[in-house]
N, C-alpha and C positions, 0 to 999 in steps of 0.2 A: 525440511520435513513437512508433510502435511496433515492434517490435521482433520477428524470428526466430531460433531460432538452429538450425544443425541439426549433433547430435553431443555433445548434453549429459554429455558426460565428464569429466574431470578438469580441461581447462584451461576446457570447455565449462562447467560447472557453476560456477565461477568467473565468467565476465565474465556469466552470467547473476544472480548475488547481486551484482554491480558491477550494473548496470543495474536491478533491483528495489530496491535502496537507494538509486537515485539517482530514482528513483521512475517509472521506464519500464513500461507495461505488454508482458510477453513470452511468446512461446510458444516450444515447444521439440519438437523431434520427433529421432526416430530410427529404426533400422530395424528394431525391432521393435516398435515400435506405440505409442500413449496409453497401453495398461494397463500397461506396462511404465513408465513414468514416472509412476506413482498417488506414491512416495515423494518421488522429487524435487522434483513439484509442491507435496508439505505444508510439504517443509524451504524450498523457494526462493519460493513461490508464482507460481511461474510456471504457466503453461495449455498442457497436454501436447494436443500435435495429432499429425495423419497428417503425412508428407513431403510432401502434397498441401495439405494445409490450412497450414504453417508459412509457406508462401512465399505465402501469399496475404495482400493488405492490410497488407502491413508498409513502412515505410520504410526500413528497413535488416535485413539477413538476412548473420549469419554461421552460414560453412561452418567447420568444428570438425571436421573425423576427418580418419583416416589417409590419405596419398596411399593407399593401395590401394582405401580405399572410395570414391574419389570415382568411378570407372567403372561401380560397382555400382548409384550413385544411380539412380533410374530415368530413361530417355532422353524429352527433352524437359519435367524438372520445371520448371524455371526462365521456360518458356513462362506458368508458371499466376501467375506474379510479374508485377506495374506495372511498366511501361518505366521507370519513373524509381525504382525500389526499389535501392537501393544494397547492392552484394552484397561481402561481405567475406571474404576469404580468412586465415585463421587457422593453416592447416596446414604441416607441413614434411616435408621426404622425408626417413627413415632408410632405408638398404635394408635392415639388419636386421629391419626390421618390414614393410616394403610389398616387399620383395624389390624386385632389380634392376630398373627401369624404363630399356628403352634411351634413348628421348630423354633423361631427365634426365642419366643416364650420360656421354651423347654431351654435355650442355653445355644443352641447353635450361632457359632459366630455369622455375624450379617454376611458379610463379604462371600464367605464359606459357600452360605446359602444360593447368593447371587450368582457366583459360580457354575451349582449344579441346576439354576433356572439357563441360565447362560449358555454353558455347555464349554466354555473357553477358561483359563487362566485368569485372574485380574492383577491390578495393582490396587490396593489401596490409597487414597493420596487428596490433599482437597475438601476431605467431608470435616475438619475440624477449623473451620473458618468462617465465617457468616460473609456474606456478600459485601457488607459495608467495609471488614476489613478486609476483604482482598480487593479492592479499590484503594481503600486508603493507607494500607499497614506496611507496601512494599517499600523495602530499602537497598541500595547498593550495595556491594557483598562489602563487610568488614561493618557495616555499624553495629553498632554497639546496641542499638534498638531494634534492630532487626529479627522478624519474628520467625522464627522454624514449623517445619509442616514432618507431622509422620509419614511414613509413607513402609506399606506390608506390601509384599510378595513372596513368592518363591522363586521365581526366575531374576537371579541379582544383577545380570545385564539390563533386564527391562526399565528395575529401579535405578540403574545409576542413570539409565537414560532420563527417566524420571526426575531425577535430581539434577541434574543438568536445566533439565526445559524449568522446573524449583527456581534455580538459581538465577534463569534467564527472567524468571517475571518478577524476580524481585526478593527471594524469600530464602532461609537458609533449611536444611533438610537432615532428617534421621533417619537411617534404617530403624523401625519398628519391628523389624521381625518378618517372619511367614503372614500369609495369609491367613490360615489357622490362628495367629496370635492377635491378628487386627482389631479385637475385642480391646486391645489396650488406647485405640482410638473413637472408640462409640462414643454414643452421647451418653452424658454420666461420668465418666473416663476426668482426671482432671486435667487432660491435654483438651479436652472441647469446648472449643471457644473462648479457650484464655488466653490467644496471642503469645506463647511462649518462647521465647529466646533459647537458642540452639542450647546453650546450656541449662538450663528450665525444661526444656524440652529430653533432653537425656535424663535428667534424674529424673524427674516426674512419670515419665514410661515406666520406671522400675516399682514403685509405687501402684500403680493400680490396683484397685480390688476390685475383681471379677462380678463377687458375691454384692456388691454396693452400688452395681450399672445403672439397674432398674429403676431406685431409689434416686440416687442421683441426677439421673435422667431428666426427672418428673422437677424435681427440685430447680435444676438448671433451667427448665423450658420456661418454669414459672415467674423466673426472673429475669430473663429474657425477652419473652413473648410481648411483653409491654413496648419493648423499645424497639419494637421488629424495623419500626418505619425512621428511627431518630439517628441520628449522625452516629457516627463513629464512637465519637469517644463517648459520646450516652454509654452506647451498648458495654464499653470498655470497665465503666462504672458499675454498670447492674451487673456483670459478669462478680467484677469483683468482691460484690456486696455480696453474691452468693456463693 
């Protein structure tokens, strides 16, 4: 399989060294160009492209930056992508950082939204994990420690494909539902960012309150945001305290 990713940032740079060691070949683009990813490419070896060239010939393409940039993308990328190229959604909305978005505001689920900026399908998958733990938290299938990722769609080939490549980097996996549902993985949600075990991870989906996103959201960042830069099991600590 081969692989795009676009937004090789922090969480981006991340599931890019997850897929190069699992031995995927990937390209990576952003919005300031190949020369701007000369570093990235020696540390991860991945193969720096245009935003034109990322989405072409790949089988699976994740979207990795901020709700604000996804309107910036250029109109009609995702045209240059294989009707059967699997597009992954990675991102979440803080309005701290993407400012206020009315739809989202109003309730519209994120993904939903990204969607119809997008013009393509998504998968949901990825956005409930902090960088340090998907570095640190992978485990061989059957441990007992081993942490579960949601993952929404509506095309259920896509997701098990999905689940597969899950399983391949180390992690166990749940159907979450549609894409319409993907609201049960936002931030706020008590599946974000608390390393859940596939069974934690099913009951806990059932659970969510819709109406308690927002709220929780703000509450979770608060307790987080401190530890953005500390090891792993910091972050595992302040999760838990909140």
């Amino acid at each position: 399989m081969n692989f795009g990713v676009i937004g090789p940032g922090d969480i981006g740079e991340v599931i890019i060294m997850k897929l190069r060691d699992a031995g995927y070949p990937v390209k990576m683009a952003n919005s300031r160009g190949p020369a701007s990813l000369k570093d990235l490419a020696a540390k991860t070896g991945a193969t720096p492209a245009s935003l034109e060239q990322v989405v072409q010939d790949v089988d699976v393409l994740f979207i990795v930056v901020p709700q604000k940039a996804i309107p910036a993308l250029p109109k009609g990328l995702l045209k240059k992508a294989r009707k059967e190229t699997i597009v992954i959604d990675v991102g979440n909305y803080y309005p701290f950082r993407d400012g206020r978005i009315a739809e989202l505001e109003n309730g519209l689920t994120e993904s939903v939204w990204v969607e119809r900026q997008i013009g393509r399908p998504m998968v949901k998958v990825l956005n409930t994990i902090a960088s340090k733990a998907l570095i640190a938290a992978g485990r061989p299938a059957g441990s007992r420690d081993r942490v579960a990722l949601p993952i929404s769609g509506d095309n259920t080939k896509a997701k098990e494909i999905v689940a597969q490549l899950i399983d391949r980097i180390g992690f166990d996996s749940v159907d979450a539902g549609t894409i319409a549902e993907s609201w049960r993985q936002q931030p706020g949600s008590p599946v974000y960012c608390t390393n859940p075990t596939k069974d934690e991870l099913q009951s806990w989906l059932k659970k969510v309150a819709r109406s308690s996103l927002a709220t929780n959201r703000e509450r979770a960042l608060k307790a987080f945001y401190p530890t953005r830069d500390a090891d792993y099991q910091a972050q595992i600590e302040a999760i838990d305290r909140y």
